[in-house]
C-alpha positions in Angstrom: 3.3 11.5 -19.2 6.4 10.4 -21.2 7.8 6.9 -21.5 9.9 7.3 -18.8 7.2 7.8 -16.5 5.1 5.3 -17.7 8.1 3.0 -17.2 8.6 4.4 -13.8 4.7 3.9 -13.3 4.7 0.3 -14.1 7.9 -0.7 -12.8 6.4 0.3 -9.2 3.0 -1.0 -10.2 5.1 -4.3 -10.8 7.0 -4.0 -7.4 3.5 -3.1 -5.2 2.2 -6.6 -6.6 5.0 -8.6 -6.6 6.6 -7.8 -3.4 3.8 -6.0 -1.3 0.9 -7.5 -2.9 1.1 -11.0 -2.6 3.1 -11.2 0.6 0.0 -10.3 2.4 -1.8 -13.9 1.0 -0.8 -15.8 3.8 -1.6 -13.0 6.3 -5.0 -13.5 5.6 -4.9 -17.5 5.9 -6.5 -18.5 9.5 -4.6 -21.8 9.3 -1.0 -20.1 8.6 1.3 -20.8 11.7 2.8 -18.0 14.3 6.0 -18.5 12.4 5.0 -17.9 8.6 3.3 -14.7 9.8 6.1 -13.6 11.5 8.4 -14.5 8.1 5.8 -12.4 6.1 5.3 -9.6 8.1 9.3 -9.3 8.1 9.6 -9.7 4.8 7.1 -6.7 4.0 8.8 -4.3 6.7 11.4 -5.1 4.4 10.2 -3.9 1.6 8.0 -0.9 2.8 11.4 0.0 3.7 12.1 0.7 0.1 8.6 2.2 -0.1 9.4 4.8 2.6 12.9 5.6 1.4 11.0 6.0 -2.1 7.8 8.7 -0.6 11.1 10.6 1.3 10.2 14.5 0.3 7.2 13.5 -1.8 3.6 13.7 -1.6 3.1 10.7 -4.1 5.3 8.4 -5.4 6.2 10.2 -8.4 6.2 13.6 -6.8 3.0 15.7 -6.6 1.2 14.3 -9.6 -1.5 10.7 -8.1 -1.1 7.7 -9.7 -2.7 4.2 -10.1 0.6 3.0 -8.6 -0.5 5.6 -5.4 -4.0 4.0 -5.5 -2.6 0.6 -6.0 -0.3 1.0 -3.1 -2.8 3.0 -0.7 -4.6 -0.4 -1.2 -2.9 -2.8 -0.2 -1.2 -0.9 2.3 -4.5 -0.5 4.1 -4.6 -4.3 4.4 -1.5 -3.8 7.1 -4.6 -2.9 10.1 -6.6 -6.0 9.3 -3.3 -8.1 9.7 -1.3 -6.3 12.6 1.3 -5.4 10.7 2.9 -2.1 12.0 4.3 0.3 10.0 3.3 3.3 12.3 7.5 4.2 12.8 7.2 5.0 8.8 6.8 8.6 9.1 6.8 8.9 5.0 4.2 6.2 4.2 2.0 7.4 7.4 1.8 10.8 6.0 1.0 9.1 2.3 -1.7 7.3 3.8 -3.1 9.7 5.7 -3.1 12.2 2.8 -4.3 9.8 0.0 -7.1 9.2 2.2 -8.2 12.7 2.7 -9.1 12.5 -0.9 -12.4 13.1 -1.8 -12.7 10.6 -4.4 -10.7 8.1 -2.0 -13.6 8.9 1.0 -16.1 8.5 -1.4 -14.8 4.9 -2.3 -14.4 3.6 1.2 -18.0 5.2 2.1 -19.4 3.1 -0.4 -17.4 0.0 0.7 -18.6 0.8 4.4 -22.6 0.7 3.1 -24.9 -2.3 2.9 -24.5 -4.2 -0.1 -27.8 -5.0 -1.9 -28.3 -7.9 -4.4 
């Protein structure tokens, strides 16, 4: 991977935390009102907006090759179910999610997430 790329990579890595990332903080707050989750959940259509435009006639986000920005972004993008957020009508980002989570590495992870923890 060239510069560019790597400046591609992180610029994306930068937008997935700044403007997906956090946004879902509040989300995940029992005492945040009907109103600030609405905001938020507006504000991250929003921007998954850019995300789908982005994924159009891709597999990844930087074509066919994976990257920690797809893993970064499969992430928090998964955090959408526990919050209600619908993003089913994004045909691109669907079809990334559905397709970074038919890897094997990626069932592996969330196997071992699903299993007891012992201490």
């Amino acid at each position: 991977m060239g510069t560019f790329e790597r400046t591609r990579v992180q610029e994306m890595l930068g937008y997935i935390n700044s403007e997906l990332h956090k946004t879902y903080s509040p989300l995940f707050d029992l005492a945040a009102t009907p109103e600030v989750r609405a905001e938020r959940q507006v504000y991250l259509r929003k921007r998954y907006g850019y995300i789908e435009t982005h994924l159009a006639g891709k597999s990844y986000l930087f074509g066919e090759q994976f990257s920690v920005a797809d893993a970064y972004l499969f992430t928090v993008t998964n955090w959408a179910g526990f919050v209600k957020l619908d993003l089913s009508d994004l045909s691109n980002l669907t079809a990334f999610q559905a397709r970074v989570a038919a890897r094997p590495a990626v069932q592996a992870a969330m196997a071992a997430e699903r299993a007891p923890h012992r201490t």
